[in-house]
PDB file with SEQRES, HELIX, SHEET and CRYST1 records, atoms N, CA, C and O in Angstrom:
SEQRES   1 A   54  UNK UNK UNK UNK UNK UNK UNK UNK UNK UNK UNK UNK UNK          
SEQRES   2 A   54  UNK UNK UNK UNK UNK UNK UNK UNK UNK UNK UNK UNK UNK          
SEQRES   3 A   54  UNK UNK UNK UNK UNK UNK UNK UNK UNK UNK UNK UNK UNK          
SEQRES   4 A   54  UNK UNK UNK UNK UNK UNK UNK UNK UNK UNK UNK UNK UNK          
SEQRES   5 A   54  UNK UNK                                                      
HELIX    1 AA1 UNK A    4  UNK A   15  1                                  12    
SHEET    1 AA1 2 UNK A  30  UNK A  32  0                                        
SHEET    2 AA1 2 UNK A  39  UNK A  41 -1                                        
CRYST1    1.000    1.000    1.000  90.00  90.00  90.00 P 1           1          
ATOM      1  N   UNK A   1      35.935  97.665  89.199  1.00  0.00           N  
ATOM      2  CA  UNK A   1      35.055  98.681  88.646  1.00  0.00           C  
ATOM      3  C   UNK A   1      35.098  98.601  87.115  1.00  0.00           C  
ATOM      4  O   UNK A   1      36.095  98.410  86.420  1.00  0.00           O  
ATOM      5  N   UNK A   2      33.607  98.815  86.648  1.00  0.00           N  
ATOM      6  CA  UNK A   2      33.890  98.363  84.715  1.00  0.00           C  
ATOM      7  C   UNK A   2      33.730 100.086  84.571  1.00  0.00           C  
ATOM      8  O   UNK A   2      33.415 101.079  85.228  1.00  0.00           O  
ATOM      9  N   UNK A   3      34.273  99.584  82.957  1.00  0.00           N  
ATOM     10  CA  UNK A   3      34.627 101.170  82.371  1.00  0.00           C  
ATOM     11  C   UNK A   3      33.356 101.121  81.531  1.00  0.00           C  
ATOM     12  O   UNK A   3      32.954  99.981  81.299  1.00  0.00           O  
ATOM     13  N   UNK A   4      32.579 102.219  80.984  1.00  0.00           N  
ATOM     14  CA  UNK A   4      31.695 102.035  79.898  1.00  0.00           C  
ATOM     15  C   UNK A   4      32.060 101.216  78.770  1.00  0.00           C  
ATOM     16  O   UNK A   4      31.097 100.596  78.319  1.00  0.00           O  
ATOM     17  N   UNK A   5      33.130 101.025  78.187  1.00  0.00           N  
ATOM     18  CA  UNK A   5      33.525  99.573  77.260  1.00  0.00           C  
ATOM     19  C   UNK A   5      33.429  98.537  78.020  1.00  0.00           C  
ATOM     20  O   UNK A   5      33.139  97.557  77.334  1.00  0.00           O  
ATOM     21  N   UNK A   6      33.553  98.248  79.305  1.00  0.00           N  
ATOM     22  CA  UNK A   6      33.385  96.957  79.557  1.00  0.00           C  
ATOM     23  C   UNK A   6      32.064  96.472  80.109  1.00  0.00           C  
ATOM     24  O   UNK A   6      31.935  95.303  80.472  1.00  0.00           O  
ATOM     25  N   UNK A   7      31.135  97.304  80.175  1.00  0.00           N  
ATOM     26  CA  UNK A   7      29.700  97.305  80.833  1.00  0.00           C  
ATOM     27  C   UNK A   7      29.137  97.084  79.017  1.00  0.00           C  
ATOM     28  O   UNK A   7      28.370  96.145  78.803  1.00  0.00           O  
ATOM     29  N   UNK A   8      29.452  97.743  78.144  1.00  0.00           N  
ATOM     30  CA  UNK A   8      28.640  97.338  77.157  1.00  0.00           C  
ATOM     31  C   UNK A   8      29.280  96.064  76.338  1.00  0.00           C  
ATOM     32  O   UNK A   8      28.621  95.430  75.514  1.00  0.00           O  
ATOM     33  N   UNK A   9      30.653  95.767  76.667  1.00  0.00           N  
ATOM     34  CA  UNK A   9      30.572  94.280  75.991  1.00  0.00           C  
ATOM     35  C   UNK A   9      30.408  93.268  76.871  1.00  0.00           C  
ATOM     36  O   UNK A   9      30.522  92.106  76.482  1.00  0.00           O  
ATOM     37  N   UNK A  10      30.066  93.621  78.417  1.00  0.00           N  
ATOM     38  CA  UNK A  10      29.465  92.752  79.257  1.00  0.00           C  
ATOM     39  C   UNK A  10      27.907  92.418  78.757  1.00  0.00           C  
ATOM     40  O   UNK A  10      27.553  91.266  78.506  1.00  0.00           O  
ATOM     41  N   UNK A  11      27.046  93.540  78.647  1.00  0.00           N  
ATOM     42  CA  UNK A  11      25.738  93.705  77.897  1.00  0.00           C  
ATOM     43  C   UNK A  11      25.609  92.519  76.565  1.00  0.00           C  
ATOM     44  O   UNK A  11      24.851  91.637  76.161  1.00  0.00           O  
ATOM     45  N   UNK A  12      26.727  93.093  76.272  1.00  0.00           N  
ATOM     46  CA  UNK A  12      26.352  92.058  74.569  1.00  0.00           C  
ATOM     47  C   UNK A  12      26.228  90.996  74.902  1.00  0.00           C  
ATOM     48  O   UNK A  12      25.315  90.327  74.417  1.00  0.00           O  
ATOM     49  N   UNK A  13      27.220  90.379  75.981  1.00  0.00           N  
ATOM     50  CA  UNK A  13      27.488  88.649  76.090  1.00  0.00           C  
ATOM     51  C   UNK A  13      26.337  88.688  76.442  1.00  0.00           C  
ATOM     52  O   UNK A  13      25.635  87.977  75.723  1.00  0.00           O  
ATOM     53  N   UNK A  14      25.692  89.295  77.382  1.00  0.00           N  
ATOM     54  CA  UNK A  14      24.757  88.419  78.476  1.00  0.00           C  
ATOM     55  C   UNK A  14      23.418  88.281  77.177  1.00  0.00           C  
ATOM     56  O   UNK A  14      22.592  87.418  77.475  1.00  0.00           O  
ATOM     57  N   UNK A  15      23.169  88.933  75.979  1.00  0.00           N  
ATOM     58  CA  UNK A  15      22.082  89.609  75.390  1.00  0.00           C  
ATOM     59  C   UNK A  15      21.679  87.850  74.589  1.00  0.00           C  
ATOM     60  O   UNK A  15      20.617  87.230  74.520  1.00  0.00           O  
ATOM     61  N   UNK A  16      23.239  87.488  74.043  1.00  0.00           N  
ATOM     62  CA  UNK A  16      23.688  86.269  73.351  1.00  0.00           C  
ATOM     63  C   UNK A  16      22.461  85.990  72.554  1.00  0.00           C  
ATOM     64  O   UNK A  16      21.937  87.031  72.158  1.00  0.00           O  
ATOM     65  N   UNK A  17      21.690  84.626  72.109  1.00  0.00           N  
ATOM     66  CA  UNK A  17      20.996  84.073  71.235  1.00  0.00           C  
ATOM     67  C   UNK A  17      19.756  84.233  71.855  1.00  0.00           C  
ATOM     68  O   UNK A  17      19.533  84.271  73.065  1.00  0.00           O  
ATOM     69  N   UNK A  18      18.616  84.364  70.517  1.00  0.00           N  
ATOM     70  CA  UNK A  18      17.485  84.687  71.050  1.00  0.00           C  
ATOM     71  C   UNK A  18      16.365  83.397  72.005  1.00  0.00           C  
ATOM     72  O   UNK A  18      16.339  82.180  71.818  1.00  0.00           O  
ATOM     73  N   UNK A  19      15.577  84.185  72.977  1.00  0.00           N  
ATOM     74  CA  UNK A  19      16.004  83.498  74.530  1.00  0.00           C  
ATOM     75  C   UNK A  19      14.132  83.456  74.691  1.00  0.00           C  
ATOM     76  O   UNK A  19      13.437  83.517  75.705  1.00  0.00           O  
ATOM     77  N   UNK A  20      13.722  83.318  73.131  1.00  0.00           N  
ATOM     78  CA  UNK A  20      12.269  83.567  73.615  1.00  0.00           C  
ATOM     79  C   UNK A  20      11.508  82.097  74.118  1.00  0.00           C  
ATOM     80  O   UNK A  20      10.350  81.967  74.516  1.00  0.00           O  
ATOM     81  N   UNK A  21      12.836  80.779  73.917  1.00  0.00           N  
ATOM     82  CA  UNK A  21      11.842  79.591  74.334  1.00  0.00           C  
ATOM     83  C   UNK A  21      12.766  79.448  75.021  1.00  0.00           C  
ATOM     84  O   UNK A  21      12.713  78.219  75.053  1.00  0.00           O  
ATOM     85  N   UNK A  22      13.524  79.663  75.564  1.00  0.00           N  
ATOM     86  CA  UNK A  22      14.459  78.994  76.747  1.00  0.00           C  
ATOM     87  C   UNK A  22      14.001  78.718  78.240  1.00  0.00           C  
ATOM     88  O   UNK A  22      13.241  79.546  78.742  1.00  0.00           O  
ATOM     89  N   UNK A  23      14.278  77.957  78.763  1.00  0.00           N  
ATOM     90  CA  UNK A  23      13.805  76.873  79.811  1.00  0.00           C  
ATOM     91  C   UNK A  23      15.269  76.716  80.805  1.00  0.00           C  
ATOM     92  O   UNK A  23      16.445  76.504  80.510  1.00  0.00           O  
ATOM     93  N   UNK A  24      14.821  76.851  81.615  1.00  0.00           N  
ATOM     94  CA  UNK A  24      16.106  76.072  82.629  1.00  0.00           C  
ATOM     95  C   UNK A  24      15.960  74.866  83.417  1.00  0.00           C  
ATOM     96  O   UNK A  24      15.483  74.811  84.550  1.00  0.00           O  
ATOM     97  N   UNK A  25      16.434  73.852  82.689  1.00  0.00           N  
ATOM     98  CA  UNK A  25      16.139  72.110  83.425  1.00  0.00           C  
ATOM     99  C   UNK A  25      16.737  71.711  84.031  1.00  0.00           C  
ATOM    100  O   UNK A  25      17.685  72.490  83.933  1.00  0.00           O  
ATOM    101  N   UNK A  26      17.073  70.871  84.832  1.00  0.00           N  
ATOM    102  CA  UNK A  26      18.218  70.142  85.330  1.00  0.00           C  
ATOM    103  C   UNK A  26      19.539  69.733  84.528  1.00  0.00           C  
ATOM    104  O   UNK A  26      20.690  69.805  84.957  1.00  0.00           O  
ATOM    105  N   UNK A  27      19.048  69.207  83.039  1.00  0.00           N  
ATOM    106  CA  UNK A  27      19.942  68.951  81.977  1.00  0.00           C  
ATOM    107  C   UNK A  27      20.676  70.405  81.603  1.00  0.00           C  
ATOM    108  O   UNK A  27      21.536  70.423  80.722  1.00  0.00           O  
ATOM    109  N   UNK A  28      20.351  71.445  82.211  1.00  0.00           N  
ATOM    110  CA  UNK A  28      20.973  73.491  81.745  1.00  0.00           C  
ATOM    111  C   UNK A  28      20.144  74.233  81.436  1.00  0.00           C  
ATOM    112  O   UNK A  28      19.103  74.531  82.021  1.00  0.00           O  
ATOM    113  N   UNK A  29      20.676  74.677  80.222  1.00  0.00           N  
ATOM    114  CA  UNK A  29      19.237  75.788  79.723  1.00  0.00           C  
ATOM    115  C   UNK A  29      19.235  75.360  78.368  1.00  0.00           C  
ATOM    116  O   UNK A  29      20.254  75.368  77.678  1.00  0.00           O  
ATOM    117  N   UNK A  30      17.685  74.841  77.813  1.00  0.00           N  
ATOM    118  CA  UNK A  30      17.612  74.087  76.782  1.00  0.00           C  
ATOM    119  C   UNK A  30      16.173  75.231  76.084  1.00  0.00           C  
ATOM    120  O   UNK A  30      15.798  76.308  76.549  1.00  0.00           O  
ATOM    121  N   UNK A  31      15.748  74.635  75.101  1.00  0.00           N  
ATOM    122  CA  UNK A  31      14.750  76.006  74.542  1.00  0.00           C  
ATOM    123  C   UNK A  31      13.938  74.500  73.776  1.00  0.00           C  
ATOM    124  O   UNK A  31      14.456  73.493  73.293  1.00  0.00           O  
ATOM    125  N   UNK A  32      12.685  74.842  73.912  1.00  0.00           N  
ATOM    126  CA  UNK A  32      11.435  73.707  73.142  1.00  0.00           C  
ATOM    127  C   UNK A  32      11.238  74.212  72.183  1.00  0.00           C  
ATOM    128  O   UNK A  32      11.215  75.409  71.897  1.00  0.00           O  
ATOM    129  N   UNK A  33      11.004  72.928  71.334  1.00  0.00           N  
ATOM    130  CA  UNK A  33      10.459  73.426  69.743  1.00  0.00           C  
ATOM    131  C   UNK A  33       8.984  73.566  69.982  1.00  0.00           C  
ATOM    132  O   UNK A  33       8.299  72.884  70.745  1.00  0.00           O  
ATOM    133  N   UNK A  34       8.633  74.472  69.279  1.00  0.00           N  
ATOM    134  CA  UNK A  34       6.814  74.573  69.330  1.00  0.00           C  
ATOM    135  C   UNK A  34       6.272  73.856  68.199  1.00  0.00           C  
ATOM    136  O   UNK A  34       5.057  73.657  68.217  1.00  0.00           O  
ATOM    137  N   UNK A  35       6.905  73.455  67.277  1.00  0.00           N  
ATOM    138  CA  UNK A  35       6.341  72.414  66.570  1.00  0.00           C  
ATOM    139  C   UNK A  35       6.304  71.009  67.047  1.00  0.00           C  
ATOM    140  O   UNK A  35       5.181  70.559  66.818  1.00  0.00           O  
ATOM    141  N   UNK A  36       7.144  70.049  67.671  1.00  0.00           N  
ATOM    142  CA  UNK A  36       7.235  69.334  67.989  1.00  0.00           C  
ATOM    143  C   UNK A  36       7.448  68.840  69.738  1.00  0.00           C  
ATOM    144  O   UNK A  36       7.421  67.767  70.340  1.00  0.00           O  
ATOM    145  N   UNK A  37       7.673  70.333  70.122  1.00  0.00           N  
ATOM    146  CA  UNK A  37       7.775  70.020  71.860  1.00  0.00           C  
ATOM    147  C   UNK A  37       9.145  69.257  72.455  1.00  0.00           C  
ATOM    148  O   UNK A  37       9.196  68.886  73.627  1.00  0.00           O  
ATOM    149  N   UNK A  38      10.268  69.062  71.492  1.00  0.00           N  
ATOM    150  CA  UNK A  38      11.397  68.334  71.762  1.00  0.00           C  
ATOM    151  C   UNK A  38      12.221  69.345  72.407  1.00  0.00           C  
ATOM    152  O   UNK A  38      12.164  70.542  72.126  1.00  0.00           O  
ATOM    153  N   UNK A  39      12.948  68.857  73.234  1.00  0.00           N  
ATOM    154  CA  UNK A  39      13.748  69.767  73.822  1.00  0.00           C  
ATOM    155  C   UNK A  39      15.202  69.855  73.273  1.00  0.00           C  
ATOM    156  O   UNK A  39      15.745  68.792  72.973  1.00  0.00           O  
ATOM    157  N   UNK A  40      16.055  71.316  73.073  1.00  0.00           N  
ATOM    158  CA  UNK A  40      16.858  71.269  71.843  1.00  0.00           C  
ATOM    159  C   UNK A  40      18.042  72.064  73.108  1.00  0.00           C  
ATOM    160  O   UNK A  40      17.648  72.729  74.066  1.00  0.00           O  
ATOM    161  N   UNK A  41      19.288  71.818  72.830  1.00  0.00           N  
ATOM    162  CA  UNK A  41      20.079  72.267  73.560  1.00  0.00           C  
ATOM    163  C   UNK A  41      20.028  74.291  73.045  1.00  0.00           C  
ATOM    164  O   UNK A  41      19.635  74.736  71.967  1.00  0.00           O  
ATOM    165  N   UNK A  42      20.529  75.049  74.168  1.00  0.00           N  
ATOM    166  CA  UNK A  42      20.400  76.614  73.842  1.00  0.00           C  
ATOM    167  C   UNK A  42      21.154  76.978  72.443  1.00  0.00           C  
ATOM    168  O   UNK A  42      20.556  77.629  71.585  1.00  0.00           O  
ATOM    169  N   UNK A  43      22.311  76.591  72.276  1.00  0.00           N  
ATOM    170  CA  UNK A  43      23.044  76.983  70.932  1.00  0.00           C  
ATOM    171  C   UNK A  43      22.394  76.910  70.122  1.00  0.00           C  
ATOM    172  O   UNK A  43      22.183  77.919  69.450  1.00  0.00           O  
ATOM    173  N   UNK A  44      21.597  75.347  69.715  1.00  0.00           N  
ATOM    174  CA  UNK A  44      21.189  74.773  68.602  1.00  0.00           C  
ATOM    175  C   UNK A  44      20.356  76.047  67.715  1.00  0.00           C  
ATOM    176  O   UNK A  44      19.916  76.916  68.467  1.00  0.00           O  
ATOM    177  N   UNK A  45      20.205  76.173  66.892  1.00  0.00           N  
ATOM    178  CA  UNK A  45      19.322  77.038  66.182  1.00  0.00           C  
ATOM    179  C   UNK A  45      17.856  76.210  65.038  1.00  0.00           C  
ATOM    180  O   UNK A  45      16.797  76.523  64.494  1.00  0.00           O  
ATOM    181  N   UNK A  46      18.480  75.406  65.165  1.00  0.00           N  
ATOM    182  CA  UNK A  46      17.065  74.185  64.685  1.00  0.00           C  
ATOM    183  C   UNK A  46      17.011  73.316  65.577  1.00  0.00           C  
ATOM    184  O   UNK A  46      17.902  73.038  66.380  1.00  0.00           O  
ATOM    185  N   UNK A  47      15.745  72.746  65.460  1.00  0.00           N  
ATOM    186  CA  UNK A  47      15.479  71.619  66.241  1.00  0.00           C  
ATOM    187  C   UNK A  47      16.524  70.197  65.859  1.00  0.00           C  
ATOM    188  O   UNK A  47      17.124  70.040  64.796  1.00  0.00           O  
ATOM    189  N   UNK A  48      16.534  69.308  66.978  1.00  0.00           N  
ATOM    190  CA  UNK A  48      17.343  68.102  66.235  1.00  0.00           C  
ATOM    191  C   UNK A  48      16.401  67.134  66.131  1.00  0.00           C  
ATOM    192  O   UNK A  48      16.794  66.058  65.681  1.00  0.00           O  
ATOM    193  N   UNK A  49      15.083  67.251  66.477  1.00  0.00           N  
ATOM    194  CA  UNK A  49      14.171  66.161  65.642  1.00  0.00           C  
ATOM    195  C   UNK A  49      13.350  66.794  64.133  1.00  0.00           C  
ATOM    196  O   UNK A  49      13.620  66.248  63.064  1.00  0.00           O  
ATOM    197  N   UNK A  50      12.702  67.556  64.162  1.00  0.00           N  
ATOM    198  CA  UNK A  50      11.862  68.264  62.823  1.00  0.00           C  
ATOM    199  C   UNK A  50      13.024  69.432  62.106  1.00  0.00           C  
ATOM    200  O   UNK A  50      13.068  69.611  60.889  1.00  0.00           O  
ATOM    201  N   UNK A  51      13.595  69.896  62.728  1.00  0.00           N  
ATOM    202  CA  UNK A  51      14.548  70.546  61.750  1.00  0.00           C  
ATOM    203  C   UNK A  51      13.941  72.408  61.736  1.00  0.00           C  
ATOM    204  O   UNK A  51      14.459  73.399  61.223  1.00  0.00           O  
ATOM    205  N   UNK A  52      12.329  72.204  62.746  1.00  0.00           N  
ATOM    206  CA  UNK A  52      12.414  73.760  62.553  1.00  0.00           C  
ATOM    207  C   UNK A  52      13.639  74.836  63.029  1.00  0.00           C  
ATOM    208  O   UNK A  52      14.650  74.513  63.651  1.00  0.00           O  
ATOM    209  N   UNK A  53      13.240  76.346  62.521  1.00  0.00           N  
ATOM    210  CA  UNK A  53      14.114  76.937  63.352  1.00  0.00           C  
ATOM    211  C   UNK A  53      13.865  77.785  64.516  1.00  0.00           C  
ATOM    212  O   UNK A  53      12.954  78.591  64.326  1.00  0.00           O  
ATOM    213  N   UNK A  54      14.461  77.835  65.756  1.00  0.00           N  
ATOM    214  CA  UNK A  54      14.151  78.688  66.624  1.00  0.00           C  
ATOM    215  C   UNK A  54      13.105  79.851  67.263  1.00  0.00           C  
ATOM    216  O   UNK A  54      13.398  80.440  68.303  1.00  0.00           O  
TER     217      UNK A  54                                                      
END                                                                             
């Protein structure tokens, strides 16, 4: 059973990095650049081909 502290730092984890291009592939959960359409691992916060950000 969670206590209200542990339901809201359960909340935070799940909330993590913003999740507005994320994709779930076979390779995990990866997020596309809309400039270039490359597929960028979830952490990344720029692309690793054009260099935009997220």
């Amino acid at each position: 059973m969670f206590g209200k502290r542990q339901k809201a730092e359960k909340e935070k984890v799940n909330q993590g990095v913003n999740t507005t291009n994320d994709t779930t592939t076979a390779n995990g959960k990866i997020w596309v650049c809309p400039k270039c359409k490359t597929e960028n691992k979830r952490e990344s916060l720029t692309c690793r081909m054009c260099g935009t950000f997220k």
